[in-house]
C-alpha positions in Angstrom: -3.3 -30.6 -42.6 -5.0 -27.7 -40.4 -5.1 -24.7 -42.2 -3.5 -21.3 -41.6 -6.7 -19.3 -41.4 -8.5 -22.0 -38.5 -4.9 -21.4 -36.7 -5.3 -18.2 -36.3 -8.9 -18.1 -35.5 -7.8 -20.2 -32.5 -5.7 -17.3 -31.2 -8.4 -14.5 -31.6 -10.1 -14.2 -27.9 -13.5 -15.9 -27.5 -15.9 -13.8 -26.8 -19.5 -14.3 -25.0 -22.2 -12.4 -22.9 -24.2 -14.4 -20.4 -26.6 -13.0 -17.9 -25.2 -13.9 -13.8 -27.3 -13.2 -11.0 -29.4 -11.3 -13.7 -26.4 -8.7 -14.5 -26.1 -9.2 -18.0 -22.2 -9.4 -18.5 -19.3 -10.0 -21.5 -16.2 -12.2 -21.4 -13.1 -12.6 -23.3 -11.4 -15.9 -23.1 -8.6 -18.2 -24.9 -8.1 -21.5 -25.2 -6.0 -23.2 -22.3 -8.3 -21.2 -19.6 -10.5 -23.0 -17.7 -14.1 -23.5 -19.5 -13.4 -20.8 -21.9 -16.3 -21.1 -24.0 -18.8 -20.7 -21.4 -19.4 -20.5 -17.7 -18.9 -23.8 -16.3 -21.6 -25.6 -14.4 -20.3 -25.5 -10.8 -19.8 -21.9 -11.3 -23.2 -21.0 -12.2 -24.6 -23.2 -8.9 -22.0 -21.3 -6.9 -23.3 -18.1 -8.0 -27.1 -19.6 -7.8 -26.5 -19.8 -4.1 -23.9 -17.4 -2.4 -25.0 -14.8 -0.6 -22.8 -11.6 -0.4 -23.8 -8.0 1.1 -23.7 -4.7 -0.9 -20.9 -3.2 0.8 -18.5 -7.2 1.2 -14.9 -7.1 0.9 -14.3 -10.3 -2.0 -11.5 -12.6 -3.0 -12.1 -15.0 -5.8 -9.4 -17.4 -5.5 -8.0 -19.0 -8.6 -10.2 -16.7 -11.0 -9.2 -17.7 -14.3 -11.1 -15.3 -16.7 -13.0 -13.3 -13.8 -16.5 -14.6 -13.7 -17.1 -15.6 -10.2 -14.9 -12.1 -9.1 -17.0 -10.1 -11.6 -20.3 -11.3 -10.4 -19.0 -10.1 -6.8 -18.4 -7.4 -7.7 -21.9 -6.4 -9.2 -23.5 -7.9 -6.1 -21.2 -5.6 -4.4 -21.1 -2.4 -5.6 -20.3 -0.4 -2.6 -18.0 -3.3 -1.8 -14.5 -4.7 -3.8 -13.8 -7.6 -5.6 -10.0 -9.2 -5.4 -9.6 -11.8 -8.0 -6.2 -14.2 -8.1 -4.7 -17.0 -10.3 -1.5 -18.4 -10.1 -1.5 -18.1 -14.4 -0.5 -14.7 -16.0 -2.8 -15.6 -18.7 -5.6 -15.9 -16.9 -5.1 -12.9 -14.6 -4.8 -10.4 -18.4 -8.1 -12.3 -19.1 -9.5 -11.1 -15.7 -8.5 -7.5 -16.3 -9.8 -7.3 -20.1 -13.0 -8.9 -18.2 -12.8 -6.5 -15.4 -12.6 -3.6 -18.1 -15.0 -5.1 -20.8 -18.1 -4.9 -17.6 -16.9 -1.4 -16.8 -16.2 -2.1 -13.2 -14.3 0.6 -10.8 -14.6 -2.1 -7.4 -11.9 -4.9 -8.6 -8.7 -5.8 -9.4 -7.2 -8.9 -10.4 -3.5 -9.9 -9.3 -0.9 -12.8 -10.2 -1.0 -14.8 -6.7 -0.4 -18.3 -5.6 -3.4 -18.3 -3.7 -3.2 -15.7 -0.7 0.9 -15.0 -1.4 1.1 -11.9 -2.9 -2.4 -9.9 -1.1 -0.2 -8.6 2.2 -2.5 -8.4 5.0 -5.9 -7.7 3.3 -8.7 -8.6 5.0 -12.5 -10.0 3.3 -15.9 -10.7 4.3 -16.2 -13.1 1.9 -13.9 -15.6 0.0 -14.8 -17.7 -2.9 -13.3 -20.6 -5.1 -14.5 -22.9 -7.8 -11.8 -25.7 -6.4 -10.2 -27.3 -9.0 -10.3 -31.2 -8.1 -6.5 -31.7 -8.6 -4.9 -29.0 -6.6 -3.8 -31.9 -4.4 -4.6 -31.9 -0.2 -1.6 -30.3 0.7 -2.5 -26.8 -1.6 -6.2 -27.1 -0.1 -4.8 -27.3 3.4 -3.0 -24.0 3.2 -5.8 -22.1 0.6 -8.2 -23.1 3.9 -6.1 -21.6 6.4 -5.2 -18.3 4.7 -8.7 -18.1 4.1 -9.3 -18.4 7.5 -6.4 -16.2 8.4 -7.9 -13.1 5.9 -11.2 -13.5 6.6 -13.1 -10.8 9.0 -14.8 -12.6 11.7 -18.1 -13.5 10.7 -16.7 -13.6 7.4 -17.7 -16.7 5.0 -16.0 -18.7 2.8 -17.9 -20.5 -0.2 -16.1 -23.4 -2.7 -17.9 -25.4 -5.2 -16.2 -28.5 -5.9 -17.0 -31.2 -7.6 -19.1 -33.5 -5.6 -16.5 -36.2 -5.0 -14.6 -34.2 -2.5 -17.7 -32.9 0.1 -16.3 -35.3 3.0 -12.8 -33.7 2.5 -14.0 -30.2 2.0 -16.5 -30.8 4.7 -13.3 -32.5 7.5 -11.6 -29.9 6.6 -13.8 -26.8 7.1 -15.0 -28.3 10.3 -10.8 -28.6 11.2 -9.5 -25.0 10.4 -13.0 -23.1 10.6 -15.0 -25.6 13.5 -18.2 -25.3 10.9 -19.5 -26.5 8.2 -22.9 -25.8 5.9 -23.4 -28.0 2.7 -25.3 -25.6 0.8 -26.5 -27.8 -2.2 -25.3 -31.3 -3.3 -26.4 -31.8 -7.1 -25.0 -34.5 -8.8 -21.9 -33.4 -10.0 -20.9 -30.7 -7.8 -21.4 -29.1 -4.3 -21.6 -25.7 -3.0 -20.3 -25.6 0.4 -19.7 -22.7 3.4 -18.2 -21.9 6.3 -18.4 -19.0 8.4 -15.1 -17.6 10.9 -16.8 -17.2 14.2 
């Protein structure tokens, strides 16, 4: 039988620091949130390779606990990082992250992907794409992104490497470009630019 005292250490937050994009940085985390231990692996080869200017309007779309939208925002600083998740818990998780790293350029909101962000506008979007979201979510997530983003904006996903051809069809289809950025073995960083 579990004990009472290994219950409630499962509810206390996890806590970490890692270093991204050499900014040394802290996160709180729960179970039930994606990779909440650590930074996952496509995450950290998404990071490896974006490139993002000092003044670039972000979105991290589906940010769980921040990472990716708290990276942009240090790569950013005279710019603004907009996290979303469709998950209440994991948008609290973004805003104790946001606070914990003592950042004034983001926010994190409760969206289904682009739904609840009116008519802001980016120079950059960015998702770790979960491989189950299903074609049909992917197919609208691509042309909101294409819809917000500034021309000569960018969009970067990492997915895992399994779905390049789709995510490749289908940033050719809404965006008429495509750049695989880096294939590794397990995942692929991918970009597109709206001309």
């Amino acid at each position: 039988m579990l004990d009472r005292e290994y219950i409630e250490g499962l509810r206390r937050d996890i806590v970490f620091d890692t270093t991204l994009r050499g900014f040394p940085l802290r996160f709180h985390s729960t179970w039930g949130i994606f990779s909440p231990r650590e930074i996952d692996a496509g995450t950290h080869l998404l990071l490896d390779h974006i490139e993002v200017g000092e003044a670039d309007r972000c979105f991290d779309l589906g940010c769980g606990y921040g990472p990716l939208g708290i990276a942009l925002a240090k790569l950013a600083p005279q710019g603004h990082s907009l996290m979303v998740d469709r998950d209440f818990i994991s948008v609290e998780y973004a805003r104790k992250n946001i606070a914990a790293n003592a950042l004034g350029n983001a926010e994190a909101l409760l969206s289904n992907g682009f739904d609840q962000i009116g008519e802001r506008r980016f120079d950059c979007v960015v998702s770790n794409i979960p491989a189950k979201v299903g074609k049909e979510m992917l197919h609208l997530l691509l042309f909101d992104a294409w819809r917000h983003l500034e021309p000569g904006g960018r969009i970067w996903v990492v997915t895992i490497t399994g779905l390049r051809r789709f995510i490749e069809r289908n940033f050719k289809e809404v965006f008429g470009n495509y750049d695989k950025v880096k294939q590794g073995k397990d995942y692929t960083v991918a970009m597109a630019v709206r001309e």
